[in-house]
C-alpha positions as CSV (number, residue, x, y, z in Angstrom):
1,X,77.0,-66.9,96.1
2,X,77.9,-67.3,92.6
3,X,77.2,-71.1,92.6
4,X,73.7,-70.2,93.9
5,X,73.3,-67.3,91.0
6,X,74.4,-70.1,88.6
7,X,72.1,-72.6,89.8
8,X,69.1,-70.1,89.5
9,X,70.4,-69.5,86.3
10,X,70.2,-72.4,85.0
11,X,67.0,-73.4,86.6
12,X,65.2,-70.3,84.9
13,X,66.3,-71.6,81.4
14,X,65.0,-75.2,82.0
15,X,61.8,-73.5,82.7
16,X,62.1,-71.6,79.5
17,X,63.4,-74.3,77.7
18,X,61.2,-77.4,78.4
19,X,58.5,-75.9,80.9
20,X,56.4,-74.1,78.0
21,X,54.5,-77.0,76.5
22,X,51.6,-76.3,74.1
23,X,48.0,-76.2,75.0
24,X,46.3,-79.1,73.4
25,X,43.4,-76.0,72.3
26,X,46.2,-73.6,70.7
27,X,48.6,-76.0,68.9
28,X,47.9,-77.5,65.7
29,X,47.5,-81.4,65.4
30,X,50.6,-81.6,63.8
31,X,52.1,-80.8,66.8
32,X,50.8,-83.1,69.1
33,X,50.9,-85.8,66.7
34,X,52.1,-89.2,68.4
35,X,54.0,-86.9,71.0
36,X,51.3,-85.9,73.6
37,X,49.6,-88.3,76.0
38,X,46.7,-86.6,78.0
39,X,44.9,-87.6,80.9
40,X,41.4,-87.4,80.6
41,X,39.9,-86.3,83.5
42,X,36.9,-89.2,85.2
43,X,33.2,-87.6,84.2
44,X,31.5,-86.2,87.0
45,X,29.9,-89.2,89.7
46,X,26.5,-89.7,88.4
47,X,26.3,-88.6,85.3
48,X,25.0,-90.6,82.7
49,X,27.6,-90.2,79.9
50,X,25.8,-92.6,77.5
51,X,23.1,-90.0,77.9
52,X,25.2,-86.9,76.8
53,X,26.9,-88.9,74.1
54,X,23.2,-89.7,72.5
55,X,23.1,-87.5,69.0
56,X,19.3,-88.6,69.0
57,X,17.6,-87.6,71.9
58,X,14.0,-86.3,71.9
59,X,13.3,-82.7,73.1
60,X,10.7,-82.8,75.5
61,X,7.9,-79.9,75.8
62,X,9.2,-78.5,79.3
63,X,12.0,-75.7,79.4
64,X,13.5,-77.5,82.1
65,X,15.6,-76.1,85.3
66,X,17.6,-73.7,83.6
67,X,15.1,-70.3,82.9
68,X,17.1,-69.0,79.7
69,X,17.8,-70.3,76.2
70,X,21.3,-71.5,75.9
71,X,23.9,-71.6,73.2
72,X,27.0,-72.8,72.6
73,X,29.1,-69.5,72.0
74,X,32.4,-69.2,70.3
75,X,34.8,-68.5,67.8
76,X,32.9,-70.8,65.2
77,X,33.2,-69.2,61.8
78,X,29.0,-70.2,61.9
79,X,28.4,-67.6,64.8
80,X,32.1,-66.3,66.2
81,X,30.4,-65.2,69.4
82,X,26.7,-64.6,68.2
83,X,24.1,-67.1,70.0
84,X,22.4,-68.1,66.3
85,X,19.9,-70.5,66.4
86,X,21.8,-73.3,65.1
87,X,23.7,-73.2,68.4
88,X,20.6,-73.4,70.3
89,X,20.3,-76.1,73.0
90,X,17.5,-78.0,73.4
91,X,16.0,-79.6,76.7
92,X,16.1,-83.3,76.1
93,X,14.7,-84.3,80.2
94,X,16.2,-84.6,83.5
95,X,17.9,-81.4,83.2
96,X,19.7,-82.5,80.2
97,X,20.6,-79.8,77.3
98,X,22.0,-80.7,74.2
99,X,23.1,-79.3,70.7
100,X,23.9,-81.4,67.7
101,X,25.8,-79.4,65.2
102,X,27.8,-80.1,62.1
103,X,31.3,-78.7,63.3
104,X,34.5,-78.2,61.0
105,X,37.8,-79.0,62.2
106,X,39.8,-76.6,64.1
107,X,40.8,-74.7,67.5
108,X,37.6,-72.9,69.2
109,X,36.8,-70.5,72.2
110,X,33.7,-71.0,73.4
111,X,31.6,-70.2,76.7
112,X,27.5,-72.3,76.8
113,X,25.6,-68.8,77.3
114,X,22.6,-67.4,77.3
115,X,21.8,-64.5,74.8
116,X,22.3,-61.7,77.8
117,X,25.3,-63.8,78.9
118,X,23.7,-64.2,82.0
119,X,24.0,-67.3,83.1
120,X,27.4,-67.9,81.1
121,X,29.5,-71.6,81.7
122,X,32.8,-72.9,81.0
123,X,34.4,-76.8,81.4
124,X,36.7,-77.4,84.9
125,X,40.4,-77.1,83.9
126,X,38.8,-74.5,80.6
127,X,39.8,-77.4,78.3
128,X,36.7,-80.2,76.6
129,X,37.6,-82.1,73.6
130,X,35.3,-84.8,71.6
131,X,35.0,-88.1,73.9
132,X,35.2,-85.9,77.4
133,X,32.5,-85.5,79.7
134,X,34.1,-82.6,82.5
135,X,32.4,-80.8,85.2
136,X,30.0,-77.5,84.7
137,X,31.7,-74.4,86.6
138,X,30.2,-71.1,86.1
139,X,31.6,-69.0,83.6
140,X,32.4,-65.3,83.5
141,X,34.6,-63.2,81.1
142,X,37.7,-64.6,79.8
143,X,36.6,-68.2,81.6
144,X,36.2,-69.6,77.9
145,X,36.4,-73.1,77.4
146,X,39.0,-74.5,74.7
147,X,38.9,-77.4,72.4
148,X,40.1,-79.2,69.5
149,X,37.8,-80.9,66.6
150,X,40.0,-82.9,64.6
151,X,37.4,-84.2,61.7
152,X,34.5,-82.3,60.1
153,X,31.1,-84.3,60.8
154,X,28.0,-83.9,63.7
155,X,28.8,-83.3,67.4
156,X,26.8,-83.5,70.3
157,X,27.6,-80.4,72.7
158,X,25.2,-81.2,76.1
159,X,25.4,-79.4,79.2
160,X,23.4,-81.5,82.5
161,X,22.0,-79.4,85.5
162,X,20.7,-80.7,88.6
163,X,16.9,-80.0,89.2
164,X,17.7,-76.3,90.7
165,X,19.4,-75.2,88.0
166,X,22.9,-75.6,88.7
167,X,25.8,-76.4,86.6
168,X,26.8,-80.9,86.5
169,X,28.6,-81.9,83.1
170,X,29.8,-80.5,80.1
171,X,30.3,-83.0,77.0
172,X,30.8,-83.1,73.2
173,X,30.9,-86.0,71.6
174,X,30.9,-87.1,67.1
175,X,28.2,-88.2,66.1
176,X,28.4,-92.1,64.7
């Protein structure tokens, strides 16, 4: 009995000890520097990622499926939570939403919302940083998405639905 106690003993403080890694969205760069390697997660079949990489796509005249205006929503000091205008997507065809948008380096929250929150979206696994293209889930309260912008400049935040409005890809990409 007391070699089992000690073996759960010790077996609780390896988890305490080394099982407690940081989240890629809530540690600083400094601390993943050279240290981390991440799997990036395959972009959904089908999607065309060239597509929601493009920082210069033209906004077509139709709303497309999706019946709201959508933002992208977070703890940006810009908005922190407010859908402002400069976090407004725009339909770009084929179901295709996008947002370009100066972004400053940092840690943010976010959810891609409309202004009643209702629809509200998040990223699969609740984690997008710039160069990953992740499946669309629906969203919901405390389903925020995290991620990590490294250098000030342009980003392209795009969101894809299929033609009856539900949720494909979520990307955000720098500008070049």
């Amino acid at each position: 009995m007391t070699s089992i106690k000690s073996a759960l003993s010790m077996a609780v403080i390896s988890a305490l000890m080394f099982g407690c890694a940081s989240d890629p969205a809530t540690s600083s760069a400094d601390d993943n520097s050279a240290t981390t390697t991440a799997v990036v997660a395959a972009a959904p079949a089908g999607v065309d990622t060239a597509a929601m990489a493009a920082c210069d796509a033209p906004t077509v005249a139709d709303k497309g499926p999706v019946a709201k205006q959508l933002f992208v929503v977070g703890t940006f000091a810009d908005s922190n939570w407010k859908h402002v205008d400069g976090r407004k997507f725009e339909h770009k065809g084929d179901g295709l939403y996008q947002a370009v948008i100066d972004e400053k380096p940092g840690k943010f929250s976010m959810q891609y919302a409309a202004s009643d929150w209702k629809p509200q979206y998040t990223a699969e696994g609740r984690t997008l940083n710039p160069g990953e293209t992740k499946v669309l889930k629906w969203g919901g309260y405390g389903k925020d998405t995290k991620s990590v912008i490294e250098t000030a400049g342009k980003y392209v935040w795009s969101v894809k639905f299929d033609e009856k409005a539900n949720p494909v890809a979520v990307s955000v990409n720098k500008c070049m």
